[in-house]
C-alpha positions in Angstrom: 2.3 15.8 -57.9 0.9 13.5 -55.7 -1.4 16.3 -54.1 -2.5 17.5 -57.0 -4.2 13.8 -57.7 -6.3 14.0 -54.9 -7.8 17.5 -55.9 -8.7 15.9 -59.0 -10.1 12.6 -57.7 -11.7 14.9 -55.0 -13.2 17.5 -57.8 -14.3 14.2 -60.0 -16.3 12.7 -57.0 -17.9 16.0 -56.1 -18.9 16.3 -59.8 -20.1 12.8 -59.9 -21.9 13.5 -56.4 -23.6 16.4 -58.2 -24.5 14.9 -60.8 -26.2 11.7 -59.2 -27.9 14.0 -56.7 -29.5 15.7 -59.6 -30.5 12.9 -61.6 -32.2 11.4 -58.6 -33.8 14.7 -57.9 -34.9 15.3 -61.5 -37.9 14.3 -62.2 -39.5 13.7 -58.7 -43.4 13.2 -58.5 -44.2 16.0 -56.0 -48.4 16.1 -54.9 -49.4 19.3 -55.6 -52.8 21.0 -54.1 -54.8 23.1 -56.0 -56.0 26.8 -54.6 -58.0 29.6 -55.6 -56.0 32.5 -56.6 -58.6 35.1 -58.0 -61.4 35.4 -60.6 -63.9 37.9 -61.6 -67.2 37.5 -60.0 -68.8 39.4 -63.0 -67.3 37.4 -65.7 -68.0 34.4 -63.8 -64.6 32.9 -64.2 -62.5 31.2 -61.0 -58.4 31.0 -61.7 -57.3 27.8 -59.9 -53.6 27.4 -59.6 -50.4 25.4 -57.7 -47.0 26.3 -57.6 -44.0 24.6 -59.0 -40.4 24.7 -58.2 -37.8 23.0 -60.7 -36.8 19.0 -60.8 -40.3 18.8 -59.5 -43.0 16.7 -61.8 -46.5 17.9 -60.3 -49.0 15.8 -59.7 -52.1 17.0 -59.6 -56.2 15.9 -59.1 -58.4 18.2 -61.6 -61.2 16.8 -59.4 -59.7 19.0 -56.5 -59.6 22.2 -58.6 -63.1 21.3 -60.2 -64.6 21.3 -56.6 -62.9 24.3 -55.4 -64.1 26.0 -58.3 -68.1 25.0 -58.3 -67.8 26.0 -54.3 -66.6 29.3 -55.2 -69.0 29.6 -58.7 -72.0 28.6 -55.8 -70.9 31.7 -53.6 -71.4 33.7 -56.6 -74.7 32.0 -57.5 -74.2 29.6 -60.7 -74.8 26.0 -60.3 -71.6 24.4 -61.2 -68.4 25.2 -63.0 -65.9 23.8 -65.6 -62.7 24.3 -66.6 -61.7 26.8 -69.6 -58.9 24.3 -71.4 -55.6 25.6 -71.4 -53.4 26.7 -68.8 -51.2 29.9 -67.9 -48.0 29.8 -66.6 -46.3 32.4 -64.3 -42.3 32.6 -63.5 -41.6 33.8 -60.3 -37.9 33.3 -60.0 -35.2 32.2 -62.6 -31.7 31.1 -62.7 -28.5 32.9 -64.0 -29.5 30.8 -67.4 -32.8 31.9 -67.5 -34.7 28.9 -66.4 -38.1 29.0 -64.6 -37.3 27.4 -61.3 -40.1 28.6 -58.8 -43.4 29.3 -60.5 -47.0 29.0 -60.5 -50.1 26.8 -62.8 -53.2 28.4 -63.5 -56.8 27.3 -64.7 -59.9 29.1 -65.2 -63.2 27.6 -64.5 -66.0 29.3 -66.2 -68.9 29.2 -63.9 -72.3 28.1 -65.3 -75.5 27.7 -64.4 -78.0 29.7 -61.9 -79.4 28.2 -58.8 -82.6 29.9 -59.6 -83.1 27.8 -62.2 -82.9 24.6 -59.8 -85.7 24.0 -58.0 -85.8 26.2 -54.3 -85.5 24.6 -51.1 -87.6 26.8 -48.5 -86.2 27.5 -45.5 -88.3 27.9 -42.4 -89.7 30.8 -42.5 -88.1 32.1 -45.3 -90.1 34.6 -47.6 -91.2 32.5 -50.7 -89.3 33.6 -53.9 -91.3 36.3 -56.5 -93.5 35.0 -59.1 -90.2 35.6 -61.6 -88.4 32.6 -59.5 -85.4 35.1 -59.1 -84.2 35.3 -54.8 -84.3 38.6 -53.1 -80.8 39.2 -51.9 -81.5 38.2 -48.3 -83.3 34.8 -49.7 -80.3 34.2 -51.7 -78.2 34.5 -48.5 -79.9 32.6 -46.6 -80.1 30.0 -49.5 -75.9 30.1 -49.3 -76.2 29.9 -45.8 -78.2 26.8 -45.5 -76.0 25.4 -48.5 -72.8 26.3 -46.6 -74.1 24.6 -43.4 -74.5 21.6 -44.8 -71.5 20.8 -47.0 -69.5 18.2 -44.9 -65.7 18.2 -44.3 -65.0 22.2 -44.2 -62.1 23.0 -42.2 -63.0 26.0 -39.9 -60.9 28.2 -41.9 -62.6 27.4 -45.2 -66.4 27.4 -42.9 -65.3 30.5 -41.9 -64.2 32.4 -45.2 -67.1 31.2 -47.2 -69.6 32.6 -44.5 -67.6 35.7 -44.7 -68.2 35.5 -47.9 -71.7 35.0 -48.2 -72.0 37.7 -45.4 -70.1 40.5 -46.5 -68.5 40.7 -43.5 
């Protein structure tokens, strides 16, 4: 009898383990980043998005996604972007009960805005823009180029993807 005490005192603890482990996990204010995850150049829309796993409370800075999303709209040639309103969200995995416990956020930005219609910073020896105000393709490179070059902060890998980018290559 006297054995069979302990495995209940030793099940009740593990319970009670459980269950304080989960509380304290529940709920836990986890920094989330923001990344671009796709888009359609021709609609002019940029999905942002972070992943989630469960217990987790995101926390997230729509300033982050906002300027992820006009540095991508600028690639494209628009002036700035804001978000759409709304979000999507996508389950990845689930438990035996059904519940979302790895996913992902999304957001769409709707780009807006043309650069042409700001005014045009010449480069040297640029070719000046057509009567119309609309960039050839090369002066429209070159403008993203110059843009890219002097945005501050870039990691390599970001300087490096965007130039790809702008390049084509």
């Amino acid at each position: 009898m006297h054995n069979s005490h302990q495995n209940i005192a030793s099940i009740a603890t593990k319970a009670l383990l459980a269950l304080i482990a989960t509380i304290t996990i529940t709920g836990c204010a986890t920094k989330k980043d923001f990344y671009a995850m796709g888009g359609s150049r021709a609609d002019g829309t940029v999905d942002m998005a972070y992943d989630f796993r469960q217990f987790e409370s995101p926390v997230v800075n729509p300033a982050q996604a906002q300027s992820i999303a006009k540095s991508k709209c600028r690639v494209w040639g628009y002036s700035d972007a804001e978000a759409f309103g709304g979000m999507t969200q996508n389950c990845h995995q689930r438990d035996g009960f059904g519940t979302c416990v790895a996913g992902q956020v999304v957001h769409t930005y709707q780009c807006i805005g043309n650069l042409n219609e700001a005014p045009q910073v010449q480069s040297p020896g640029a070719a000046p823009a057509s009567p119309s105000g609309a960039m050839s393709k090369d002066q429209w490179r070159e403008h993203q180029l110059q843009q890219l070059k002097s945005e501050k902060g870039l990691s390599y890998e970001e300087y490096t993807r965007r130039y790809r980018e702008i390049t084509g290559q």
